[in-house]
C-alpha positions in Angstrom: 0.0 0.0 0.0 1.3 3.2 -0.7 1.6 6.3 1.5 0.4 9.7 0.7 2.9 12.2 2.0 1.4 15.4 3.2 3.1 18.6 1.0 6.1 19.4 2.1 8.1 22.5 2.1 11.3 23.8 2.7 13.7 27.2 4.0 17.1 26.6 4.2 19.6 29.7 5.3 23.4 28.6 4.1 26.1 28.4 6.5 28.8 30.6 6.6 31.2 30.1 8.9 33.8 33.2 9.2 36.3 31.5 11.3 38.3 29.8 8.9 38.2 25.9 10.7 37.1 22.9 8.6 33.3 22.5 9.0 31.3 20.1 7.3 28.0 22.4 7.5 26.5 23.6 4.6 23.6 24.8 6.1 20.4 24.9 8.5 17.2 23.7 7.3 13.5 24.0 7.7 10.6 21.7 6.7 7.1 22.4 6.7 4.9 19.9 6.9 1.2 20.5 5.3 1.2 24.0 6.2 0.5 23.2 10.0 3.7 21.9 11.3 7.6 22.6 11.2 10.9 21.5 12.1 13.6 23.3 12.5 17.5 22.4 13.2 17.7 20.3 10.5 21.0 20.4 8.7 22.3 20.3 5.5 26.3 18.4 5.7 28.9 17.2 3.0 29.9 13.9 3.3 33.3 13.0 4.9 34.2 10.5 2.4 36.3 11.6 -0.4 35.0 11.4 -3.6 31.4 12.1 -2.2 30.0 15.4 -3.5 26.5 14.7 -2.8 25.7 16.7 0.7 23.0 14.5 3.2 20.4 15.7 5.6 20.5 15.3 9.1 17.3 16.0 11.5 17.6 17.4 14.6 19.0 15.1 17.6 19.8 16.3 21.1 22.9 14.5 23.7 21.6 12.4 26.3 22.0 13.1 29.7 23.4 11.2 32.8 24.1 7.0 31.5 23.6 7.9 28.5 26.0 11.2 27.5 27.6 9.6 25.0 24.7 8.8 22.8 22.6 11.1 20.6 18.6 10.8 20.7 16.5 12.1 18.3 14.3 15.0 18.4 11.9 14.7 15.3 12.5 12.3 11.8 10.5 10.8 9.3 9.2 7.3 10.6 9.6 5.3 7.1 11.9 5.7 4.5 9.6 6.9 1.8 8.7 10.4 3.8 13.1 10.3 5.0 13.6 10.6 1.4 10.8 13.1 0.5 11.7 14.7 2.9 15.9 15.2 2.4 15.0 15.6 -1.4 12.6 18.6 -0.7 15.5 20.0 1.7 18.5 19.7 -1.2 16.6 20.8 -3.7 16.1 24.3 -1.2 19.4 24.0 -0.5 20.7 23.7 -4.2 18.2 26.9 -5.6 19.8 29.2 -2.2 23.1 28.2 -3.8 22.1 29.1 -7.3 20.6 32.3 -5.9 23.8 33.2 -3.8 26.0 32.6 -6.7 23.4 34.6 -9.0 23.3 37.7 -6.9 27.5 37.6 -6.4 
């Protein structure tokens, strides 16, 4: 049975870090969810892997607390991997027209 996603929608504000360190952030996301819901702290990273251009989405997670401060738990994600990958496709494709509109405006 297939699942009908709700319509999705993303803002994405590109990273830019002024420091001068390695980061692997590209930038912080948004996704609306049928015009009644949101998530924010979703982020937008390159891949560590050489050879890997494609950047990934990662949704927000917070640090556990007490036993468990070395894991990370998280905080809001798609529950099957048909609305994960509507999802991170809606947030790249934000993330690739900010880029073309960054490099448009320079």
């Amino acid at each position: 049975m297939e699942m009908m996603l709700p319509k999705l929608d993303a803002r994405v504000r590109p990273f830019e870090d002024s420091s001068g360190r390695p980061t692997k952030l590209l930038a912080f996301a948004e996704l609306t969810i049928a015009d009644a819901f949101v998530i924010k702290g979703i982020r937008v990273l390159k891949r560590a892997e050489a050879g890997e251009d494609e950047p990934f989405v990662v949704f927000p997670a917070e640090k556990g607390k007490g036993a468990a401060a070395d894991r990370w738990f998280d905080v809001a994600h798609p529950v099957s991997a048909e609305a994960r990958a509507a999802a991170s496709a809606i947030v790249l494709e934000a993330y690739r027209r900010a880029g073309e509109a960054a490099a448009a405006s320079a």
